[in-house]
VEXDOTI-160921 format. One line per 4 residues: number of its first residue (from 1); their letters; for each residue x, y, z of C-alpha. Coordinates in Angstrom, 2 decimals, padded with zeros to 5 digits. Example, Ala and Ser with C-alpha at 12.3 -4.5 7.8 and 13.67 -1.06 7.14 Angstrom:
% residues 2
1	AS	012.30,-004.50,007.80 | 013.67,-001.06,007.14
***
This chain:
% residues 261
1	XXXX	-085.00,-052.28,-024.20 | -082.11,-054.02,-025.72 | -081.15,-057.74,-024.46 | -077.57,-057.01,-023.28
5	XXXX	-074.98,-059.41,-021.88 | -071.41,-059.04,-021.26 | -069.55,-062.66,-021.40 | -065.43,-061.83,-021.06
9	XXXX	-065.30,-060.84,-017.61 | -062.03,-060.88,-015.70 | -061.24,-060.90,-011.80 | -058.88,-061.73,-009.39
13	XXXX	-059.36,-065.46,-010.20 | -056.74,-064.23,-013.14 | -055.68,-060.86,-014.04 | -058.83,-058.81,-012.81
17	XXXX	-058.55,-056.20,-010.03 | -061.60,-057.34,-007.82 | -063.64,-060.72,-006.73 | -066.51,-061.52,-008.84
21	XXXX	-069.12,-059.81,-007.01 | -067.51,-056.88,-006.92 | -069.03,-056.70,-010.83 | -072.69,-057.46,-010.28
25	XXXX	-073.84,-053.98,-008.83 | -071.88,-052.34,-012.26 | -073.52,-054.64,-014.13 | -077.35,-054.00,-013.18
29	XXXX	-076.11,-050.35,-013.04 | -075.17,-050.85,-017.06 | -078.39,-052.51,-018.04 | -077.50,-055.80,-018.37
33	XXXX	-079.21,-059.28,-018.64 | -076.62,-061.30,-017.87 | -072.54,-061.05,-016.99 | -070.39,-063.79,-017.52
37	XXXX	-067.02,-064.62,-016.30 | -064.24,-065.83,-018.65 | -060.66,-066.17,-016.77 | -057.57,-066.72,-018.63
41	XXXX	-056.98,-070.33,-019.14 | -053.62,-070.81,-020.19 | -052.38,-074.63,-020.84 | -049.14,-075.58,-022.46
45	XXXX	-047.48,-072.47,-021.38 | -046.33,-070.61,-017.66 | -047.39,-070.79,-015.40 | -048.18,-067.11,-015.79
49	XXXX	-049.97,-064.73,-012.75 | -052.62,-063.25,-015.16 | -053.80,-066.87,-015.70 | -055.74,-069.44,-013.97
53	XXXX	-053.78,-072.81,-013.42 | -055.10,-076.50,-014.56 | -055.79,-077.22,-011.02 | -057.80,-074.04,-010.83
57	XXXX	-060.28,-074.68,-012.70 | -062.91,-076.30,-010.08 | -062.70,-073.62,-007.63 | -062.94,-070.74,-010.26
61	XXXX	-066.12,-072.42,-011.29 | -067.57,-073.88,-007.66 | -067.30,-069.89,-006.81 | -069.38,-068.93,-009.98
65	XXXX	-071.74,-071.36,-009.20 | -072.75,-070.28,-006.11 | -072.21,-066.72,-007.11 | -075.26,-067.79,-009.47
69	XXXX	-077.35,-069.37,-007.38 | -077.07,-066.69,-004.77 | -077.56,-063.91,-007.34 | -081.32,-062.31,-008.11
73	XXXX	-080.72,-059.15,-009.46 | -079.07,-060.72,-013.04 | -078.23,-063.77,-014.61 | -074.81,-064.82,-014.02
77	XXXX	-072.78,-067.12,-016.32 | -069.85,-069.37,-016.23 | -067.38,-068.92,-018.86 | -063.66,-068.95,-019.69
81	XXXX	-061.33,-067.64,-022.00 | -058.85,-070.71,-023.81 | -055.54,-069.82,-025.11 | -056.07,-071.65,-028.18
85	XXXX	-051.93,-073.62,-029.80 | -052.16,-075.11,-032.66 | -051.47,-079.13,-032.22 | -053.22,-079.00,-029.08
89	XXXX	-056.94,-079.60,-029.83 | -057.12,-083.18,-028.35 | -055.43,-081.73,-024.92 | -057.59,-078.78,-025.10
93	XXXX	-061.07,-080.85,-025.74 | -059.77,-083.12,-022.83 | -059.37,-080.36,-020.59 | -062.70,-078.50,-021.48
97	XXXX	-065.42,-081.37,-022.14 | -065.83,-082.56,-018.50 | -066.40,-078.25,-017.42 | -069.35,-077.56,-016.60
101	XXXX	-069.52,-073.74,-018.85 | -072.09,-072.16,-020.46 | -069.42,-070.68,-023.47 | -065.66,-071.00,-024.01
105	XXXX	-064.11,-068.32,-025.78 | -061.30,-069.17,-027.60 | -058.54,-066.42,-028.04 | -054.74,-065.83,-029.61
109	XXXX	-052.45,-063.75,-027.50 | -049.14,-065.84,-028.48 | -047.16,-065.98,-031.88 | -045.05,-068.91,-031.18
113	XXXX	-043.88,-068.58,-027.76 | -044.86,-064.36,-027.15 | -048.02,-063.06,-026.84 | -048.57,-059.45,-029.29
117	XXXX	-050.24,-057.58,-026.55 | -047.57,-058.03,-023.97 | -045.46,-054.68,-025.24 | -044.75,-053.09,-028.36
121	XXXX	-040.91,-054.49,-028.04 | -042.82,-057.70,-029.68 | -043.25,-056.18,-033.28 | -039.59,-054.41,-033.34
125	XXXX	-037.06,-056.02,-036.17 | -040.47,-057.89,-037.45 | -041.71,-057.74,-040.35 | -045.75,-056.65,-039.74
129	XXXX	-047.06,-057.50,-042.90 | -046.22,-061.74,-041.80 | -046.80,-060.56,-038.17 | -050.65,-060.08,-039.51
133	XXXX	-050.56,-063.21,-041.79 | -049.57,-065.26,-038.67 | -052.23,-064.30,-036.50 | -055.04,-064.46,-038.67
137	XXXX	-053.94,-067.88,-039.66 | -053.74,-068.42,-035.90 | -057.54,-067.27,-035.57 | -058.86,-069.18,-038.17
141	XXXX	-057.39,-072.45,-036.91 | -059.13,-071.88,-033.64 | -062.10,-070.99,-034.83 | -061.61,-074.59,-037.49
145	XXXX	-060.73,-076.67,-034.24 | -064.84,-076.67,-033.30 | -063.73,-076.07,-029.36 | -064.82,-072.59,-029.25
149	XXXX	-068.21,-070.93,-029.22 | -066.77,-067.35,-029.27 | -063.37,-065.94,-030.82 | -062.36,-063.59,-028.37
153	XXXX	-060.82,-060.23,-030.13 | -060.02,-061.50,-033.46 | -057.45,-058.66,-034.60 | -055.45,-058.26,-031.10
157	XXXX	-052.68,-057.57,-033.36 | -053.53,-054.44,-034.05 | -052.86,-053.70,-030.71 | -050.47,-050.94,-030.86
161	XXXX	-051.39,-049.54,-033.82 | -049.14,-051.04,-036.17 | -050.46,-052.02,-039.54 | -049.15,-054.21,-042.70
165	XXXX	-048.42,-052.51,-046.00 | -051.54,-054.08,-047.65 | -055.29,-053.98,-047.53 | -056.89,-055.85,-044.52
169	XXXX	-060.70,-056.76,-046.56 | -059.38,-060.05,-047.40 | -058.01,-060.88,-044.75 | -061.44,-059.76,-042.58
173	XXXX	-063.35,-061.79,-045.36 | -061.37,-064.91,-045.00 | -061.72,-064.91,-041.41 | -065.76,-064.45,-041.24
177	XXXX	-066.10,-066.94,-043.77 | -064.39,-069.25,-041.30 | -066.27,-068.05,-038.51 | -069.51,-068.75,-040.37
181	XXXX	-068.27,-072.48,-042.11 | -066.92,-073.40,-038.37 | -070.35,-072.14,-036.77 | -068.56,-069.54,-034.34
185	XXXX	-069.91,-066.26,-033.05 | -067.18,-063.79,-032.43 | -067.31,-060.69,-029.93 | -067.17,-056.80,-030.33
189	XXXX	-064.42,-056.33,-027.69 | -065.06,-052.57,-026.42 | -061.73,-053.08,-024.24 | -059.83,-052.23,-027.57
193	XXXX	-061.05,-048.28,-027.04 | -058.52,-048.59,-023.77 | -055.39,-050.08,-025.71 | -053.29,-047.88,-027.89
197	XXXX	-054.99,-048.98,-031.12 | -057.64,-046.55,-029.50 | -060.28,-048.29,-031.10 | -062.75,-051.89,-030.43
201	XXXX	-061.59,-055.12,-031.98 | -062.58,-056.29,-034.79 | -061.63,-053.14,-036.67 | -065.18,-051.33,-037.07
205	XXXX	-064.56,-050.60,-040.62 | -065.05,-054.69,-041.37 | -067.81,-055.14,-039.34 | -070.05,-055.31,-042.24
209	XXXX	-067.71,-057.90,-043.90 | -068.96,-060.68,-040.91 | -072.32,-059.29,-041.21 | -072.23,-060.46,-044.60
213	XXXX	-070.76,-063.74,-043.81 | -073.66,-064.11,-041.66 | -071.37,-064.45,-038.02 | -073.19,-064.58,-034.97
217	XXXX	-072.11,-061.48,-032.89 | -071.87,-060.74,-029.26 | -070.88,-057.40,-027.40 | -068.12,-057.66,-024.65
221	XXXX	-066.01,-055.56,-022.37 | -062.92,-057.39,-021.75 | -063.41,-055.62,-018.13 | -060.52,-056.01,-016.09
225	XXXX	-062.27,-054.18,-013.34 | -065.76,-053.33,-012.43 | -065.66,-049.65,-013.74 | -065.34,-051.16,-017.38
229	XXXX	-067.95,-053.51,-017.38 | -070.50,-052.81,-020.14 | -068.27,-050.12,-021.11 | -068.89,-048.02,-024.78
233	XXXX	-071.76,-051.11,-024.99 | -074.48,-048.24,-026.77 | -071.67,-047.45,-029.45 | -071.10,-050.83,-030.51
237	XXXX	-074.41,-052.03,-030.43 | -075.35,-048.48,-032.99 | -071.94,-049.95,-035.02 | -073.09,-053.03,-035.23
241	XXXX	-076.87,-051.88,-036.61 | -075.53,-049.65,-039.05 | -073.44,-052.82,-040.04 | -076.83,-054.68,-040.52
245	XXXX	-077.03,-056.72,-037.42 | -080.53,-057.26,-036.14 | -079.30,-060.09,-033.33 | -077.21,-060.92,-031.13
249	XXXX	-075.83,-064.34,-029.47 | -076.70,-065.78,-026.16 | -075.08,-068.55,-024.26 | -076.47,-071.23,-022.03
253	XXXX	-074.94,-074.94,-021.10 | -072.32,-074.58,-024.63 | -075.75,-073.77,-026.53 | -076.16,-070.92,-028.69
257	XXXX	-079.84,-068.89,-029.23 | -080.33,-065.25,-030.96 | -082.13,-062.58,-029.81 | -082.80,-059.64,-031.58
261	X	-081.69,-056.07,-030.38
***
């Protein structure tokens, strides 16, 4: 039986539809080892109703805890998901190194001052092919800023289904080979199949790129409600095998160990 977590969780501590719990039962029900929680952590921008606040932090993570200590049935983790801005590493270790997490993810949703996944008006009188440039660039700065254990959907740009004028493998190659120099696992985010893109993030066809690179890879749902958590999990995992992937990452106190699948 494969070893299967699912670490970018959200609920109504940000932009999720129910409390915490409210995912356990779906959870067991979907095979998993262990769920973690990852709310939107926003800093430098808002404040925004999808997002937990500064001052939210201790609650969000006092209400884990005990959700953890209570729980028998899985293993329950604490996470969050950082909006990573460039020029803002020393604020962002500040903020994070006194949490008490088991993994950050670190994520780009905002180009400047507008996030690319907030509506397709974003991309309109743009030129896509920079659009692209941008946002990798983006990526591989947070994964170079050594604050993040997971880079949370690494192409959200390809949202809506636009796409640049040129061939993506270098830009895939240049961004596991800064995955892999920066020591960063990334995540198969299944939540992709439910945008219009219609497919997961990263863009299955460059999977084998970060297999190559030798990435550490984790499977998550991006579940915004319970129904969703674990969700297209036995597709990605096969994706990921055929891309030669024989483990997976696992999170515990900011460590990281493998296990095979």
């Amino acid at each position: 039986m494969t070893y299967k977590t699912d670490y970018h969780i959200h609920t109504t501590f940000s932009d999720g539809k129910e409390a915490p719990g409210e995912y356990i039962a779906p959870a067991v029900s979907a095979g998993l080892s262990e769920i973690g929680f990852s709310e939107h952590m926003t800093l430098f921008r808002g404040p925004f109703d999808w997002s937990l606040g500064e001052d939210d932090a201790g609650r969000y993570l006092g209400y884990i805890s005990a959700l953890a200590r209570k729980e028998k049935r899985i293993r329950v983790k604490k996470g969050m998901e950082v909006e990573y801005f460039p020029g803002k590493e020393k604020e962002l270790f500040s903020f994070l190194e006194p949490l008490d997490l088991d993994y950050v993810i670190g994520s780009v949703h905002f180009i400047g001052d507008m996030p690319v996944d907030n509506g397709p008006e974003f991309y309109e009188g743009k030129n896509v092919d920079d659009i692209y440039i941008s946002y990798f660039s983006l990526v591989e700065a947070s994964a170079a800023s050594g604050l993040f254990d997971i880079i949370g959907h690494c192409d959200l740009v390809k949202i809506y289904g636009l796409m640049p004028s040129f061939g993506l493998d270098e830009l895939y190659r240049k961004l596991a080979i800064s995955f892999r120099r920066y020591d960063v696992a990334f995540e198969i985010n299944t939540n992709g199949r439910n945008r219009p893109v219609g497919d997961f993030y990263p863009d299955r066809r460059f999977l084998r790129i970060f297999c190559e690179e030798n990435v550490p890879v984790c499977v998550n749902s991006d579940g915004h409600m319970p129904s969703r958590v674990g969700q297209y999990f036995d597709e990605a995992y096969q994706l990921l095998k055929d891309a030669g992937y024989t483990e997976m990452a696992v999170f515990n106190k900011r460590e990281r160990f493998m296990i095979p699948f």
